[in-house]
C-alpha positions in Angstrom: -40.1 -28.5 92.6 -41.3 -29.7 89.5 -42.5 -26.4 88.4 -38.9 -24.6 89.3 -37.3 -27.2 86.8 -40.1 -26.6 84.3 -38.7 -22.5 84.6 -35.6 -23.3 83.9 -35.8 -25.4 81.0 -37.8 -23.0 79.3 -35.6 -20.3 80.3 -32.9 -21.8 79.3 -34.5 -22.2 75.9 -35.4 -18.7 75.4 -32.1 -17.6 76.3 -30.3 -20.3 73.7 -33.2 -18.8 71.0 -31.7 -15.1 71.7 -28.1 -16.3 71.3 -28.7 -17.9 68.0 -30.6 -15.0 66.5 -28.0 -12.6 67.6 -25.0 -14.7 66.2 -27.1 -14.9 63.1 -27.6 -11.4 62.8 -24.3 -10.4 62.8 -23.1 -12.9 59.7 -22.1 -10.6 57.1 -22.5 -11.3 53.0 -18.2 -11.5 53.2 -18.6 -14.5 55.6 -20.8 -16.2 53.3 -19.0 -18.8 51.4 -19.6 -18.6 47.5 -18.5 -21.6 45.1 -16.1 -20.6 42.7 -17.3 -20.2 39.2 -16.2 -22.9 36.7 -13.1 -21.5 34.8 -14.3 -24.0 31.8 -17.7 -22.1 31.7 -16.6 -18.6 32.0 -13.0 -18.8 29.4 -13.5 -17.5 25.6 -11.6 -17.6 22.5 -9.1 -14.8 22.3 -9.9 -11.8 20.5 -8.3 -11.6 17.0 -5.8 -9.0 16.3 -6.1 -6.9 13.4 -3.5 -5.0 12.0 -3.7 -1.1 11.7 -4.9 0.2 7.9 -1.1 1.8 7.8 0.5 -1.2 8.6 -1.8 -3.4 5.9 -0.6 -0.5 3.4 2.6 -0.8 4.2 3.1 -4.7 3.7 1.0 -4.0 0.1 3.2 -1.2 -0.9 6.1 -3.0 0.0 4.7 -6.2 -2.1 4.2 -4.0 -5.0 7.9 -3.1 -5.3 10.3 -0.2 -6.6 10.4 -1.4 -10.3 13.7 -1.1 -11.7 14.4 0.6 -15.1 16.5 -2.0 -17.9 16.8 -0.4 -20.8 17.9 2.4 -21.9 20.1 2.4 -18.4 22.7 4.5 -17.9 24.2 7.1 -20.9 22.9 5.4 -23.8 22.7 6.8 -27.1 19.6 7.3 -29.3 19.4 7.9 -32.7 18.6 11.2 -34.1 15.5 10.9 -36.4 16.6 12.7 -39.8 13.0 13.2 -40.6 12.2 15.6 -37.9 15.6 16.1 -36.7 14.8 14.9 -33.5 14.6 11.7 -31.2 14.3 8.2 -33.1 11.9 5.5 -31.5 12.4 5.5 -27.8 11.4 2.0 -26.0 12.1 2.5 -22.1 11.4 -0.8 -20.5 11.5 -2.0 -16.8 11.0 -4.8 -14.5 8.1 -5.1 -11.6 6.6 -7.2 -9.2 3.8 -9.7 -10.9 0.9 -8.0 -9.3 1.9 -4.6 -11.0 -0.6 -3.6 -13.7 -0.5 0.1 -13.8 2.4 2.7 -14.1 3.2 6.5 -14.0 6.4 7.2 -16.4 8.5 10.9 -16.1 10.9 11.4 -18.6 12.5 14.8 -17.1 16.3 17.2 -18.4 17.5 16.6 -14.6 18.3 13.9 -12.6 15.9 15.9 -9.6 12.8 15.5 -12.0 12.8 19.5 -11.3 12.1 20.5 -15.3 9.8 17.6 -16.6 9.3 16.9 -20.2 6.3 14.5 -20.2 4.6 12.8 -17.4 2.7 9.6 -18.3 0.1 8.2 -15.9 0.6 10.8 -13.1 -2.4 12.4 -10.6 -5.1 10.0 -9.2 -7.5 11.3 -11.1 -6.0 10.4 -14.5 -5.6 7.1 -16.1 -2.4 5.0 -15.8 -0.4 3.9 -18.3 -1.0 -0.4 -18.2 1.3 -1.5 -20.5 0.6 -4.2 -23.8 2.4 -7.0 -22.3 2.4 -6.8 -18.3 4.8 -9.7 -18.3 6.9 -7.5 -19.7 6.0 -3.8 -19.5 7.6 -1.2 -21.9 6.8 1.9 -22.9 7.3 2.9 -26.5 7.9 6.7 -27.7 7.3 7.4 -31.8 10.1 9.0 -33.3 9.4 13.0 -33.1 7.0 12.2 -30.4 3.6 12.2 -30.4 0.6 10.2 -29.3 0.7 7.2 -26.9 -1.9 4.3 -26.6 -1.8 1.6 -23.8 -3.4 -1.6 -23.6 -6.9 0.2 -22.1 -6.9 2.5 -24.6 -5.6 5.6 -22.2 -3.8 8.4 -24.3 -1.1 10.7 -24.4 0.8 12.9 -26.5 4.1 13.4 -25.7 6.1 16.5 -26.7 9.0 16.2 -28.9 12.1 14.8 -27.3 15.0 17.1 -28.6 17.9 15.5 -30.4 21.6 16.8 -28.5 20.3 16.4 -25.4 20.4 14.0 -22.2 16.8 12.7 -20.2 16.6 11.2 -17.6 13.8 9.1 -16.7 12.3 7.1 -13.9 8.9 4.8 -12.8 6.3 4.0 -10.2 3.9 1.7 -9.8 0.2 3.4 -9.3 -2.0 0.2 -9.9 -2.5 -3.7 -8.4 -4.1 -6.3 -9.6 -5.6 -6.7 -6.0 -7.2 -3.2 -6.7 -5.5 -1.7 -3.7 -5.1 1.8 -3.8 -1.0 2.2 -3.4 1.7 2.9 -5.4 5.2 2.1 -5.2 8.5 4.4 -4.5 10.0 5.8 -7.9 12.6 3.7 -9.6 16.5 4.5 -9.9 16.3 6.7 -13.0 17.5 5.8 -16.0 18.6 7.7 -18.7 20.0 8.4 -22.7 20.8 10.8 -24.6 19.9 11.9 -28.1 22.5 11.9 -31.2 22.7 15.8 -32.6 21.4 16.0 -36.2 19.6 18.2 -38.6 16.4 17.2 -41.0 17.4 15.8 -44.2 16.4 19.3 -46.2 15.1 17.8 -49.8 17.2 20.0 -52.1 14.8 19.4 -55.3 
């Protein structure tokens, strides 16, 4: 009797082994609890957000400003030289943002800048006309035309401005003191016109 109950138990105990292995071997790595991760140790900094190269430009150009032309504004009369017979002194000034430091000046016969007479400080790869007082830029023409210095020592010559006729002329900024490489919008142009004379012809 003894030895029938001995069977059993250890029958019984193989049996229970085989269960549990089985069960065991039919866990699956979904079933498997995992702790969640710590949201503290896994969360970074946002990234920064930089703005695109044409959007930077824009805010710059846009800083920079259209400068607007003062004097000589709108149909103003210029003395007739009675040297030459041509232009007197021409002073064209303008006002610009403070960070303006260099210009490009056309003085053209149109109001469409189609037929230009002298273009001051235009193409990249030319100087820029920076003006003697920034605070207060101006750009002064000899009487009769002629040669141009600006505060860097850039020059010019520019052709003679007829007398009995009407210019029109207009301004951009081309240079920052930030040393960005923009340039404004033209200005509204201005313009004058030149009395008609003749030379004073010495009669001795």
């Amino acid at each position: 009797m003894k030895r029938c109950i001995s069977f059993l138990l250890a029958l019984l105990a193989i049996v229970g082994l085989l269960l549990l292995v089985a069960c065991v071997s039919k866990t699956t790595p979904s079933e498997v609890a995992s702790e969640p991760s710590n949201p503290a140790e896994v969360t970074s900094a946002p990234p920064t957000e930089e703005k695109p190269p044409e959007e930077v430009k824009a805010e710059q150009e846009k800083l920079a400003g259209s400068p607007s032309t003062t004097a000589p504004k709108s149909e103003v009369i210029i003395e007739c030289d009675p040297v030459s017979g041509r232009a007197g002194q021409i002073i064209l000034t303008w006002k610009s943002s403070p960070i303006s430091t260099g210009y490009q000046i056309q003085i053209a016969l149109d109001e469409e800048f189609a037929a230009i007479v002298t273009d001051i400080g235009g193409g990249w790869d030319g100087a820029f006309y920076y003006p003697p007082a920034p605070e207060s830029p101006a750009l002064v023409i000899p009487a009769g035309g002629g040669r141009l210095v600006d505060a860097r020592g850039n020059t010019w010559t520019v052709p003679a401005i007829s007398a009995g006729k009407t210019y029109y002329w207009r301004v951009k900024v081309r240079d920052v003191a930030t040393g960005d490489a923009l340039q404004s919008p033209w200005s509204s142009p201005g313009s004058f016109t030149v009395k008609p004379c003749s030379p004073v012809v010495d009669g001795n």
